[in-house]
C-alpha positions, 0 to 999 in steps of 0.5 A, spaced: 548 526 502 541 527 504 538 523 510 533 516 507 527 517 510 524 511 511 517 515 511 514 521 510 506 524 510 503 529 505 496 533 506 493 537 512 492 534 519 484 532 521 481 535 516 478 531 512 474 525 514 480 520 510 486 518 512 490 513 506 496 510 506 501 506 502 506 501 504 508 499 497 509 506 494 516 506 491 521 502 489 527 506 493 533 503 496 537 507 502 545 508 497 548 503 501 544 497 499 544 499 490 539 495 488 540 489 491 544 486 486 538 487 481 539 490 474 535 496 472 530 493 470 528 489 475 528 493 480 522 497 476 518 491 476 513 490 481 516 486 485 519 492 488 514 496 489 506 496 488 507 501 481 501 507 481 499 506 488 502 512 490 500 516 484 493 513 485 494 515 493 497 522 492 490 524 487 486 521 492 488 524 497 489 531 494 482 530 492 479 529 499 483 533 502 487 528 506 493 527 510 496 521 506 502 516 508 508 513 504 513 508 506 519 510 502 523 504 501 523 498 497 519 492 499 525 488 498 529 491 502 525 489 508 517 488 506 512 493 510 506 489 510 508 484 513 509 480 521 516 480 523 515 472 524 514 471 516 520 469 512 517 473 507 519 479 511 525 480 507 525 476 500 530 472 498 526 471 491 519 474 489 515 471 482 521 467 480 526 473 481 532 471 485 535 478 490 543 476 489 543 481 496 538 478 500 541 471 499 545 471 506 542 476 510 545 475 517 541 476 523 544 482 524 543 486 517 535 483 518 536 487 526 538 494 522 533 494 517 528 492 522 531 498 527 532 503 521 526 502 516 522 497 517 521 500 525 521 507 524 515 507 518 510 503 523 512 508 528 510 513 524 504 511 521 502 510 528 503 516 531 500 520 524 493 515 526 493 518 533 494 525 530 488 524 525 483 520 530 485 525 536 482 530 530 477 527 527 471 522 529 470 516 525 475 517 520 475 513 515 482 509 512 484 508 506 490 503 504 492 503 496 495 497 493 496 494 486 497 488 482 500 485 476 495 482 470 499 475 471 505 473 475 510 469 471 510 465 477 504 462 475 501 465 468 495 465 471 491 471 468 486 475 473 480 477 470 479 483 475 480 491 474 481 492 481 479 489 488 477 491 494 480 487 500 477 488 507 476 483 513 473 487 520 469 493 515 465 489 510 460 494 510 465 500 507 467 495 502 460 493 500 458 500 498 465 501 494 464 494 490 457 494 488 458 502 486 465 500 482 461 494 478 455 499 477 460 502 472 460 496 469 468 494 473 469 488 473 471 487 481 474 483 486 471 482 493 477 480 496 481 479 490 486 478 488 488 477 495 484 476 502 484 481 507 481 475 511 487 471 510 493 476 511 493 484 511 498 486 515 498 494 517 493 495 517 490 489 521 496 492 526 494 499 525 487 500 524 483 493 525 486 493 532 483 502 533 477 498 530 477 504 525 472 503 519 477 501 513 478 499 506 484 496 502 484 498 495 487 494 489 488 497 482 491 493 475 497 496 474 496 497 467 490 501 468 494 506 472 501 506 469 500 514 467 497 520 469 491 520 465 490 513 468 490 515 475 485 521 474 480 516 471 481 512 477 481 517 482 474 520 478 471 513 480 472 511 487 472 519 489 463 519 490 463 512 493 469 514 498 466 521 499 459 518 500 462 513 506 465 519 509 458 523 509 460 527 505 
């Protein structure tokens, strides 16, 4: 049986001006856990992982020569981008889906996948951010998410393509939204959520190193495939680049 990693890194060390990261990149449990009591289907839906994130994170950063970080397990195992104060933490339902497995979950079992998952990436994700700055002078960070068109919790439907989230850098965040709604994009300024109210990791991880920043939020529709995801790199490339002075 192959060891989990609860993270893994790809792309060069301190050569890039980038430096991106995704919490939500992959529906993936450790085989202890099987699906939590899910079917199939449920565990492919987006309340396991942030669907083309990481395939959006992966094309971005190989376009800018970029060290990139991955968590490497579900969300509904133990959620990355939130405090270990939340009850959110580990998710007892998520958009009207009940996780059988989660239901009971002792304080023990919340301590191991705190010390085996939840841990360990943010160490990770720490040690790989001192590498990049010791390397490279105002570097910008870059985190990747996605979002569904509507909730079934809510049927609400968002109007928006993709949104930029940001709370201490509104500078970056300004370039990369007006340059995406000259393309015509329909953009959200924090939306579909506000980095202002509540962004974790990177709050803990970049905000508190006072690095400049964005939090990038594609439809997940509009980056369901590969010829998707290049369309959108081919979008955000020139105002990231542009920001990195390059």
């Amino acid at each position: 049986m192959s060891e989990f990693h609860p993270a893994h890194a790809e792309g060069p060390k301190g050569q890039s001006g980038a430096f991106l990261f995704c919490d939500h990149a992959t529906n993936t449990l450790p085989a202890a856990y099987g699906s939590l009591g899910l079917t199939k289907e449920q565990i492919s839906d987006h309340i396991a992982f942030d669907p083309g994130a990481a395939a959006l994170t992966v094309e971005l950063a190989q376009r800018l020569k970029a060290r990139s970080v991955y968590c490497g397990y579900s969300r509904l195992l133990i959620d990355p981008n939130r405090g270990l104060d939340r009850d959110d933490l580990i998710m007892m339902t998520s958009d009207s889906i009940t996780i059988p497995d989660n239901q009971d979950v002792n304080w023990q079992e919340r301590e191991h996948r705190i010390d085996h998952y939840y841990r360990p990436y943010h160490d990770f994700l720490d040690h790989e951010l001192d590498a990049h700055t010791a390397a490279v002078e105002d570097p910008l960070v870059i985190s990747i998410h996605s979002f569904c068109r509507a909730l079934r919790c809510t049927q609400s439907h968002r109007p928006w393509q993709a949104g930029v989230l940001w709370k201490d850098d509104e500078t970056s965040a300004r370039e990369v939204i007006e340059t995406l709604r000259v393309s015509g994009l329909s953009v959200g300024d924090n939306e579909p959520y506000s980095a202002k109210t509540y962004n974790y990791t990177v709050d803990r991880h970049v905000g508190a190193r006072g690095l400049r920043h964005l939090t990038l939020e594609v439809r997940q529709d509009l980056i369901a495939n590969e010829t998707h995801v290049r369309q959108w790199a081919d979008l955000l490339e020139a105002p990231l680049r542009a920001l990195m002075g390059d």
